[in-house]
C-alpha positions as CSV (number, residue, x, y, z in Angstrom):
1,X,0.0,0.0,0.0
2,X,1.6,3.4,-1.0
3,X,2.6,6.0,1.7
4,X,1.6,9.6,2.2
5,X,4.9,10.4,0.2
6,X,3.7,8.2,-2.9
7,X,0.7,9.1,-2.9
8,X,2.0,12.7,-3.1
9,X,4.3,12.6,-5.7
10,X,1.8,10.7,-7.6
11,X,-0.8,13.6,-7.6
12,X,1.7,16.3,-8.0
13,X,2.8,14.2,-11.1
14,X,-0.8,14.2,-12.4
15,X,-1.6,17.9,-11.2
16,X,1.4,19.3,-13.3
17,X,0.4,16.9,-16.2
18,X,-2.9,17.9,-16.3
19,X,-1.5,21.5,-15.9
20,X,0.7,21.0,-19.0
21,X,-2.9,20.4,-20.9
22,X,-4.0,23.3,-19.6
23,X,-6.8,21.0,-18.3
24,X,-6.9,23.4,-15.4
25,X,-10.4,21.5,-13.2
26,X,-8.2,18.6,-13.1
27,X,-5.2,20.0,-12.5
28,X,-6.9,21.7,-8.9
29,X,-8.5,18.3,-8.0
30,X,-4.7,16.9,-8.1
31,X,-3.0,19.5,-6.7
32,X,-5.9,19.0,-3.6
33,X,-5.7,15.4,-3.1
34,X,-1.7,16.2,-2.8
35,X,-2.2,18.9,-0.1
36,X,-4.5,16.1,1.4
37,X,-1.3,14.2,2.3
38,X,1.3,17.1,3.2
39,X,-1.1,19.9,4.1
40,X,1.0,23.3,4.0
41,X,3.3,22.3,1.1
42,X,4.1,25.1,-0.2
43,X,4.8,23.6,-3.9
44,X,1.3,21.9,-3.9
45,X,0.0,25.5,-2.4
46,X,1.4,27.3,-5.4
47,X,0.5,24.9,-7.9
48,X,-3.0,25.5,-7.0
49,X,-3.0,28.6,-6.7
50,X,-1.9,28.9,-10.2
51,X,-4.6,26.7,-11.6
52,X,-7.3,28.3,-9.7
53,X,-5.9,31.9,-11.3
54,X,-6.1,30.0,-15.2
55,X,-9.6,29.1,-14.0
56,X,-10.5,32.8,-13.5
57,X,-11.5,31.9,-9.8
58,X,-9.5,35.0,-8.2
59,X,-10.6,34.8,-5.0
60,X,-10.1,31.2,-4.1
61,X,-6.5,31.5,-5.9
62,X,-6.2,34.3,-3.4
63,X,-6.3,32.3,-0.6
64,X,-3.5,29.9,-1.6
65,X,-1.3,32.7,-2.5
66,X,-2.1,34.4,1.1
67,X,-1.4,30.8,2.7
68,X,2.0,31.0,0.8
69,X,2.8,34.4,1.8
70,X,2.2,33.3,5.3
71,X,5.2,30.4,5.1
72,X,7.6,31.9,2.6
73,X,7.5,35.3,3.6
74,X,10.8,36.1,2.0
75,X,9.1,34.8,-1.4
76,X,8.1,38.0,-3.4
77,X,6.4,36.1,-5.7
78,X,3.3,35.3,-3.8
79,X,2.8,38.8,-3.1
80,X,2.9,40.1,-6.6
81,X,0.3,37.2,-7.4
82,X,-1.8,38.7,-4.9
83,X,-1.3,42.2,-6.0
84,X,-2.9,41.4,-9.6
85,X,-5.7,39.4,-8.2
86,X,-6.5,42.5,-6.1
87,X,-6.5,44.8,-9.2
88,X,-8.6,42.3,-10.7
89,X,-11.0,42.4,-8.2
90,X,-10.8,46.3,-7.9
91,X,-9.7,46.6,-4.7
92,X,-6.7,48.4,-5.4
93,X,-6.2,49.5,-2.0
94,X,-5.4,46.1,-1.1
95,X,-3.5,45.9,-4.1
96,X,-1.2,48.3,-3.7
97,X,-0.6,46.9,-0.4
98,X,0.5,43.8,-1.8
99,X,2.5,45.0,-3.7
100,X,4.5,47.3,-2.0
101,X,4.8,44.2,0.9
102,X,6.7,42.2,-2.5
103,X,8.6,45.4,-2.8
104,X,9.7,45.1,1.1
105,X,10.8,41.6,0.2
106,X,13.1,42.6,-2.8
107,X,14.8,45.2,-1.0
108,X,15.9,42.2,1.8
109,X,16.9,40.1,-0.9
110,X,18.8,43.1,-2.8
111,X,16.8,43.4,-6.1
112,X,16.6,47.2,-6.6
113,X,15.6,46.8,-9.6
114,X,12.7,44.8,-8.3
115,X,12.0,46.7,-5.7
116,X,11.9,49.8,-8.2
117,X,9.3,48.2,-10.6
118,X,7.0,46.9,-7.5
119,X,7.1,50.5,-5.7
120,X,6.2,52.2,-8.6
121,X,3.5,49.9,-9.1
122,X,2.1,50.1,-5.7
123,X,1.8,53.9,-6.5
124,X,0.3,53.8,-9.8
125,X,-2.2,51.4,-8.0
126,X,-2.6,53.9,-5.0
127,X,-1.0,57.1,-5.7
128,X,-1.2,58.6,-2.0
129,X,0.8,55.1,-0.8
130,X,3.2,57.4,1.3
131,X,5.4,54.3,2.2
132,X,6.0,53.7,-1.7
133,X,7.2,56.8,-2.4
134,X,9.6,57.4,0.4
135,X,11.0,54.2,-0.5
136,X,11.3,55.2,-4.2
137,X,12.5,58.6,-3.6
138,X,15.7,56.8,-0.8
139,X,16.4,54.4,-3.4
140,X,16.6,56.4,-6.4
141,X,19.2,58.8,-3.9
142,X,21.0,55.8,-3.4
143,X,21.4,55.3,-7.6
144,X,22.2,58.6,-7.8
145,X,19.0,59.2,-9.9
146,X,18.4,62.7,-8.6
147,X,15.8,63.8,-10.6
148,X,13.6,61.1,-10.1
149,X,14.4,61.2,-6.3
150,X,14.1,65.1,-6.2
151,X,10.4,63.7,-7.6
152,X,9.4,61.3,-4.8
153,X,10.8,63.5,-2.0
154,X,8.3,66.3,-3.3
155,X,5.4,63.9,-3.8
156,X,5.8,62.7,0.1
157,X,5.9,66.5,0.6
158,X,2.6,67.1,-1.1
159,X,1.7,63.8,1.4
160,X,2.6,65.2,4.4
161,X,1.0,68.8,4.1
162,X,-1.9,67.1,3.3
163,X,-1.9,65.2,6.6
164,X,-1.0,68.5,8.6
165,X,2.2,67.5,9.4
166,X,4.2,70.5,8.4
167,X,7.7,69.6,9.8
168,X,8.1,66.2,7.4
169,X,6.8,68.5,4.0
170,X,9.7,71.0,4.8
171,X,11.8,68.2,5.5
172,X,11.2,66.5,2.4
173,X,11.4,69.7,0.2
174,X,14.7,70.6,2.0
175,X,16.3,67.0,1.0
176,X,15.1,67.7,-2.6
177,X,17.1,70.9,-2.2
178,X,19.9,69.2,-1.1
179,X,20.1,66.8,-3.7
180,X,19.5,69.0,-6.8
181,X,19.6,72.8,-5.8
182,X,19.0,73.7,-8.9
183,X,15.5,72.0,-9.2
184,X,12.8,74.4,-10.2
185,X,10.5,72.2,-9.1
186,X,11.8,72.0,-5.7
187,X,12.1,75.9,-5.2
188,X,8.5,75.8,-6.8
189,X,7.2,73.7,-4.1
190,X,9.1,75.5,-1.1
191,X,7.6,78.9,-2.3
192,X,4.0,77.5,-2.3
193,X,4.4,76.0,1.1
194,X,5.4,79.1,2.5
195,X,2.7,81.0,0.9
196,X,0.4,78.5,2.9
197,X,-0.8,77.0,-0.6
198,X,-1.3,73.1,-0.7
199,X,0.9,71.4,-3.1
200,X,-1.3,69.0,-5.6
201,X,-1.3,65.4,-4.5
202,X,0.1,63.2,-6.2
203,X,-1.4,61.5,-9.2
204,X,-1.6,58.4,-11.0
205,X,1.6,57.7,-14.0
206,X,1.0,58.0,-17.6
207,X,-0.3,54.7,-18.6
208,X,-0.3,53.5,-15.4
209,X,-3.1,51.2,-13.2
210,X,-6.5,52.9,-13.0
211,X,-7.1,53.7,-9.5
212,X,-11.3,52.0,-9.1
213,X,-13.1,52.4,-6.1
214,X,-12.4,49.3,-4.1
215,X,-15.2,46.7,-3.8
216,X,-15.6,46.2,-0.3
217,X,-16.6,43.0,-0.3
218,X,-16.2,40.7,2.8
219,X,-15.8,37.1,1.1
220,X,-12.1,38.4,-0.3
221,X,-9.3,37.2,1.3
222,X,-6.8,39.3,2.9
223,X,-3.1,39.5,3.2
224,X,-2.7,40.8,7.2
225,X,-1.1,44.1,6.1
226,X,0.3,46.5,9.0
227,X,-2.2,49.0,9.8
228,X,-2.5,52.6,10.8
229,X,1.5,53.7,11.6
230,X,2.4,50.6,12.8
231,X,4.2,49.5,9.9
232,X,7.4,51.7,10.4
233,X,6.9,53.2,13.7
234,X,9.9,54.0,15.7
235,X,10.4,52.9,19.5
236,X,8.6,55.9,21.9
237,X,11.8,58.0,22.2
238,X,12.1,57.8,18.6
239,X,8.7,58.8,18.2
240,X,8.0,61.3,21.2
241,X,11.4,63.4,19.3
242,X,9.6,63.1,16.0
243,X,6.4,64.7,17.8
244,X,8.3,67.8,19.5
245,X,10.4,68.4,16.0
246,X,7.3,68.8,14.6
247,X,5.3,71.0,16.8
248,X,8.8,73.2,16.8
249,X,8.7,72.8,13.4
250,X,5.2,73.9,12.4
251,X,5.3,77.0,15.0
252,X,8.2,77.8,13.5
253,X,6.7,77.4,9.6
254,X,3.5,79.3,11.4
255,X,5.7,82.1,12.1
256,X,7.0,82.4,8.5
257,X,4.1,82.4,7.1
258,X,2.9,85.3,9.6
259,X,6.1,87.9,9.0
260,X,3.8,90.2,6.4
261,X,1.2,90.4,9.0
262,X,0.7,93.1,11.5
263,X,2.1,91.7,14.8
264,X,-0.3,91.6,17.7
265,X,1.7,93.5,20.8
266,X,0.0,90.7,23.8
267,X,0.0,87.6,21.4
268,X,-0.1,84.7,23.2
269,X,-1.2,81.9,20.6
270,X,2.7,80.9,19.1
271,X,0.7,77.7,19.3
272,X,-0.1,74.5,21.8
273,X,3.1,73.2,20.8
274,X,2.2,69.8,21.4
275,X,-1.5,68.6,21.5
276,X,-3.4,69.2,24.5
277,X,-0.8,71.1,26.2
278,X,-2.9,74.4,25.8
279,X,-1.4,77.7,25.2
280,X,2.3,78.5,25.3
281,X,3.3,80.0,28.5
282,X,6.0,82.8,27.5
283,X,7.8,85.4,29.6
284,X,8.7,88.5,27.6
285,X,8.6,86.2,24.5
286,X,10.9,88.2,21.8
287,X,8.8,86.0,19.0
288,X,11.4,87.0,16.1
289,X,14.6,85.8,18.3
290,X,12.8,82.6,19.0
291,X,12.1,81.9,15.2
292,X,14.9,82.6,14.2
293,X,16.2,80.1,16.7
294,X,13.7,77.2,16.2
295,X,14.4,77.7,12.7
296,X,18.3,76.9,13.1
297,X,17.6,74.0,15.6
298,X,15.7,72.4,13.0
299,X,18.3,72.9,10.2
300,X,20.8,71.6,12.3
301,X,18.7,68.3,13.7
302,X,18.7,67.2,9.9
303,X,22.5,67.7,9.4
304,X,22.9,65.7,12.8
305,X,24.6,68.6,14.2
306,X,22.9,68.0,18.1
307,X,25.6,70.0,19.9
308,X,24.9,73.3,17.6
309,X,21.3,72.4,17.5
310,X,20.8,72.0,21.5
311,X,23.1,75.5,21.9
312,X,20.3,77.4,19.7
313,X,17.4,75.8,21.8
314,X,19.2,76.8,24.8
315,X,18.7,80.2,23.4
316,X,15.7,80.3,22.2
317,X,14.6,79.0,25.8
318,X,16.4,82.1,26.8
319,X,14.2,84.7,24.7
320,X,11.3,83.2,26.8
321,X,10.2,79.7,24.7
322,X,8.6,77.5,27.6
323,X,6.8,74.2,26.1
324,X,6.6,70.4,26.6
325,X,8.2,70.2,22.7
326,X,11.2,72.0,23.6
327,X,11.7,70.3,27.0
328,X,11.7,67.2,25.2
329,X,13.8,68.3,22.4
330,X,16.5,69.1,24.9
331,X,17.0,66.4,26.8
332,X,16.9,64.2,23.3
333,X,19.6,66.3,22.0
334,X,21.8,65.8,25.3
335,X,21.0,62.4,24.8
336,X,22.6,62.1,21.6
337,X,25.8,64.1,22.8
338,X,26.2,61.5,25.7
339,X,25.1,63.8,28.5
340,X,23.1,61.5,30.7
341,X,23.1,64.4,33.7
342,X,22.3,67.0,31.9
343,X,19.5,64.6,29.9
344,X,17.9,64.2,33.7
345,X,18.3,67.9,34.5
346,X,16.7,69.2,31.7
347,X,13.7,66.7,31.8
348,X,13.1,67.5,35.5
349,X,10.8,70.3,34.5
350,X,7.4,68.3,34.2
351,X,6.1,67.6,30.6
352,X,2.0,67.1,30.2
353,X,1.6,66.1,26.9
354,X,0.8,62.5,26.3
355,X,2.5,62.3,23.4
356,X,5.7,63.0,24.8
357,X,5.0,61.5,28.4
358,X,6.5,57.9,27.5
359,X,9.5,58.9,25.6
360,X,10.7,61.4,28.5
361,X,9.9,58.4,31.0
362,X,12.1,56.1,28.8
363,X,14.8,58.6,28.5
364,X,15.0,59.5,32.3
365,X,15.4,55.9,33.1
366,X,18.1,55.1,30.3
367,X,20.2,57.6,31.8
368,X,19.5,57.5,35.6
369,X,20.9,54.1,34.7
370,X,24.2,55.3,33.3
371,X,24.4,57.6,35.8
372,X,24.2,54.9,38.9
373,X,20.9,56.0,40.1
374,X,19.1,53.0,39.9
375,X,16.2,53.0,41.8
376,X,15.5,56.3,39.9
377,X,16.0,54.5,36.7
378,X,13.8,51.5,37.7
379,X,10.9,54.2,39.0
380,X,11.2,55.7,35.3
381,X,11.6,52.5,33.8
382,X,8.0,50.7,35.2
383,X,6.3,54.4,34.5
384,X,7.3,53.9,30.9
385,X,6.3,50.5,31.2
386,X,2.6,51.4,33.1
387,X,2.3,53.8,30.1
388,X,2.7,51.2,27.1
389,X,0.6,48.5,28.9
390,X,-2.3,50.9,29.5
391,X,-2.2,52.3,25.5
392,X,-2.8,48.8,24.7
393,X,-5.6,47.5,26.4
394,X,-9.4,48.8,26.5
395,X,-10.5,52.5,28.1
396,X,-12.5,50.4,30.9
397,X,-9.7,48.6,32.5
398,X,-7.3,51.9,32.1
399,X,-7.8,53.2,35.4
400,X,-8.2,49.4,37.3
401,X,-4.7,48.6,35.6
402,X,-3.0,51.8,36.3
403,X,-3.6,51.8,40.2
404,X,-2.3,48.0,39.7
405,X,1.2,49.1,38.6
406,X,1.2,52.1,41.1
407,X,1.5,49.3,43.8
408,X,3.8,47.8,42.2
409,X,6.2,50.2,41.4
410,X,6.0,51.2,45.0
411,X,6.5,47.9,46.2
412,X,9.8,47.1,43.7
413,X,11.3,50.7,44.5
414,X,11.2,49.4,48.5
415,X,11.7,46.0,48.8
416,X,14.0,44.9,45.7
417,X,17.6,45.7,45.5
418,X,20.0,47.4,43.3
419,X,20.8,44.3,41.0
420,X,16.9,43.0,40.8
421,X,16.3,47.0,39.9
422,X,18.4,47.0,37.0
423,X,17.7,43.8,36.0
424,X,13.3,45.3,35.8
425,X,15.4,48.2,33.8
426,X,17.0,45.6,31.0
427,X,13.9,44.5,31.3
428,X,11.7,47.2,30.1
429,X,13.8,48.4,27.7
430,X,14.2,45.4,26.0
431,X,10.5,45.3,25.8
432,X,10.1,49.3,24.5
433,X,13.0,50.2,23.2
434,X,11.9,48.3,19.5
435,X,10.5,49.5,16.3
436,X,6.6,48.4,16.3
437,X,6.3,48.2,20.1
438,X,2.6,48.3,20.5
439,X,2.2,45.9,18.3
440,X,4.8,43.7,20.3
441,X,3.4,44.4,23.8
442,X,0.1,43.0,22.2
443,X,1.3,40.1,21.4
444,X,3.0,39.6,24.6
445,X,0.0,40.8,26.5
446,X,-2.6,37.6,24.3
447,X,0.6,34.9,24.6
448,X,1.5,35.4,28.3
449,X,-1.6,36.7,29.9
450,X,-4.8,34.6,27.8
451,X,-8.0,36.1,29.2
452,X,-9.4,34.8,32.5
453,X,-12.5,34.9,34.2
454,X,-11.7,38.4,35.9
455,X,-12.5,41.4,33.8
456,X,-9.0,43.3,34.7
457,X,-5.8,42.6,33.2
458,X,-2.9,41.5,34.4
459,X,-0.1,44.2,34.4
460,X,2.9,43.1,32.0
461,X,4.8,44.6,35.6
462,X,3.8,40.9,36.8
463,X,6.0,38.8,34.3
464,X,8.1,41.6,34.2
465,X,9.4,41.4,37.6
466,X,9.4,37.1,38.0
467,X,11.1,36.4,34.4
468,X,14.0,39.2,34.9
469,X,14.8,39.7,31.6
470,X,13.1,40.4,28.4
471,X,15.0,37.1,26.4
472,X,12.3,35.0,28.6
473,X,9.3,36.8,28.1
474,X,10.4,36.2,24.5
475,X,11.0,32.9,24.7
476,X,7.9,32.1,26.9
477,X,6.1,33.9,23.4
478,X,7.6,31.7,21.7
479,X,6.9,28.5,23.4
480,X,3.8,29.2,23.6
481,X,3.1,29.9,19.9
482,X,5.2,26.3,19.0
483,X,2.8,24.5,21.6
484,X,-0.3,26.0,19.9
485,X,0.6,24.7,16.8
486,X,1.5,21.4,17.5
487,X,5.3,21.3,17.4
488,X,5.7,20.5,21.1
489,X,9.0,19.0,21.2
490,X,10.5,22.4,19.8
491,X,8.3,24.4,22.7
492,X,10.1,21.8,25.1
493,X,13.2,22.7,24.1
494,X,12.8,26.1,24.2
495,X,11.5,26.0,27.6
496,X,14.9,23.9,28.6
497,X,16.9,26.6,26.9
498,X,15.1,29.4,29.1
499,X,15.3,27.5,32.0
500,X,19.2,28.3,31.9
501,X,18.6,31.9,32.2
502,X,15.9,31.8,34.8
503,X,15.9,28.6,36.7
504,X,13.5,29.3,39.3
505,X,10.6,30.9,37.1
């Protein structure tokens, strides 16, 4: 009696010979009775994929390519596959996504030109794909194509205005500039954003993909693309710096803009710097110094000059600025000069803003840590922490879940010592200090703390503090995701392997 191997082969062999006669029913029936014995194989899966696509039945082809996405992620093919079903079924939304995902997959695997022809078709699927842009117009720097990058950089300028976010559409005209100074389309662009006039979106290429109105149809399958800003956001220092740079950026654009008009002798709206921070406090605010100052931090910031650029905020703080932005802003820049005291003098001064609260919590504890002052860092360290966990789980249990790590921090701060201090530190930091960290937490939060019968969650704090160091919380992810999918010898090992950095957990 033939095996599951024979059996395989034997229907693989019939699938692609059936295939070869374009005799595409049979070909699927083959290919099926194949996956019967190895389910998951990903030559079977893309076999019938194929023949469901000859058949014209998009959306069940869709769902073998997805399924071969999943397990070959650092195939690009399945992703371009999926990107012309998607245009096929209109939904070019989706297919713009997919493509630009196959783009992502060529750039790892270091076909530019690949990458080229995928991000250009993402765009001219989905002209206002930000991410496919910004690719193009870094990789077309990187070929010294400097037309066609001074091109991109101006289209994720037209993006960016059109968000609001004035500090990346200077930013992006400014590194046109750089690279072609003689572009007229550049200076065009820099003149109407200045004159407060929107700069036209981008639209779709000459010949390119009609852009349809998606069908929104729930039967589709879906690739699981990264949603909202989650698919290239920054750890929370990284991301609190890009919020201050921009509020000092668009007061100081604001300002600019402003210079022809009469100037108001008790103005007090330079702006809420940062969201919900309410208006600027100022003493004997010389507005025109501090312009011209803001304006000089932010040219400097791009050239990586922090020493210069902290110098002129210094000043500008001088001719009266007072805001959560600049606070910020100062303690980053002292950050990146290596100045861990003067990081935790400058951010002594307390900073409201929520967008900016985590970030200065994360950077008070890095460098109360470098400093020696431990408990200080791990007090920092668990706010930071108490911060992320509560972002991630639902407005009800907010509150419950926030008096829960009060206690705790209290409690670690009194009873634990120096070493079990910095070990929460390397802790936390191991957890925060990543690219997509909400999106990581999550994760953590569904494989380590599965819903129980009590309505409150669990602080992360909890693990935190037993498992000592983020390399177990990892692993216990892992071993937990092997289990649920049946490779239990491999979660066994794992959990032997972890054992050896924590043996009593």
């Amino acid at each position: 009696m033939p095996g599951p191997n024979e059996i395989y082969k034997e229907m693989m062999e019939k699938g692609h010979s059936a295939a070869w006669d374009q005799e595409w029913n049979r070909a699927v029936a083959f290919y099926q009775q194949a996956l019967n014995e190895k389910p998951g194989d990903l030559k079977a899966l893309t076999s019938v994929a194929l023949a469901f696509y000859e058949l014209k039945e998009f959306k069940e082809s869709l769902k073998y390519y997805i399924k071969v996405a999943k397990l070959s992620p650092s195939d690009p093919v399945p992703f371009e596959k999926a990107s012309m079903i998607y245009e096929k079924l209109n939904q070019n939304k989706y297919a713009s996504d997919a493509a630009y995902r196959a783009a992502e997959v060529q750039i790892k695997n270091k076909n530019l030109k690949g990458a080229i022809e995928l991000y250009s078709r993402s765009v001219s699927l989905l002209p206002e794909n930000l991410h496919a842009h910004s690719r193009l117009a870094v990789i077309y720097e990187r070929l010294g194509k400097k037309q066609q990058a001074v091109r991109e950089y101006i289209q994720v300028a037209s993006l960016m205005q059109h968000k609001g976010d004035v500090e990346k559409t200077v930013q992006s005209i400014n590194r046109a500039l750089q690279l072609l100074p003689t572009s007229e389309e550049a200076h065009q662009a820099l003149e109407m954003v200045r004159r407060g006039t929107l700069l036209p979106l981008p639209e779709r290429p000459h010949g390119g993909t009609g852009l349809l109105k998606p069908v929104m149809d729930e039967e589709t399958p879906q690739l699981d693309m990264p949603k909202g800003n989650e698919e290239e956001s920054d750890n929370p220092i990284e991301e609190a710096h890009k919020v201050a740079l921009a509020a000092l950026a668009e007061e100081f654009f604001k300002q600019q803009i402003a210079q022809s008009t009469p100037k108001k002798s008790e103005r007090q709206d330079l702006m809420d710097i940062v969201k919900g921070t309410g208006p600027l406090e100022t003493k004997e605010v010389n507005q025109e110094k501090v312009m011209i100052r803001l304006g000089s931090v932010l040219e400097l910031e791009m050239q990586g000059e922090y020493e210069k650029a902290s110098e002129e905020l210094k000043q500008a703080f001088s001719e009266g600025l007072q805001s959560d932005a600049g606070t910020f802003e100062m303690g980053y820049l002292m950050d990146k000069q290596g100045r861990p005291e003067s990081v935790t003098r400058h951010l002594q001064r307390e900073i409201k803003s929520p967008d900016l609260i985590l970030g200065t919590r994360l950077l008070l504890g890095l460098n109360y840590r470098k400093i020696g002052k431990i408990s200080e860092a791990a007090r920092n360290c668990l706010v930071a922490l108490k911060i992320a966990d509560s972002s991630i789980v639902s407005e009800e249990n907010r509150i419950d879940l926030q008096q829960m790590y009060e206690t705790i921090i209290e409690s670690s701060i009194k009873e634990l010592d120096e070493n079990a201090m910095d070990q929460i530190c390397d802790t936390v930091i191991g957890l925060l200090m990543r690219s997509n960290w909400q999106s990581y937490l999550k994760n953590v939060r569904v494989q380590l703390l599965s819903p129980s019968n009590t309505e409150t969650p669990v602080p992360l704090a909890d693990v935190l503090v037993n498992a000592k160091s983020s390399q177990i919380i990892d692993a216990l992810t892992d071993i937990r995701m092997l289990a649920q999918r049946g490779l239990n010898r491999a979660a066994m090992e794992n959990a032997f392997f972890a054992l050896e950095s924590a043996p009593i957990y």
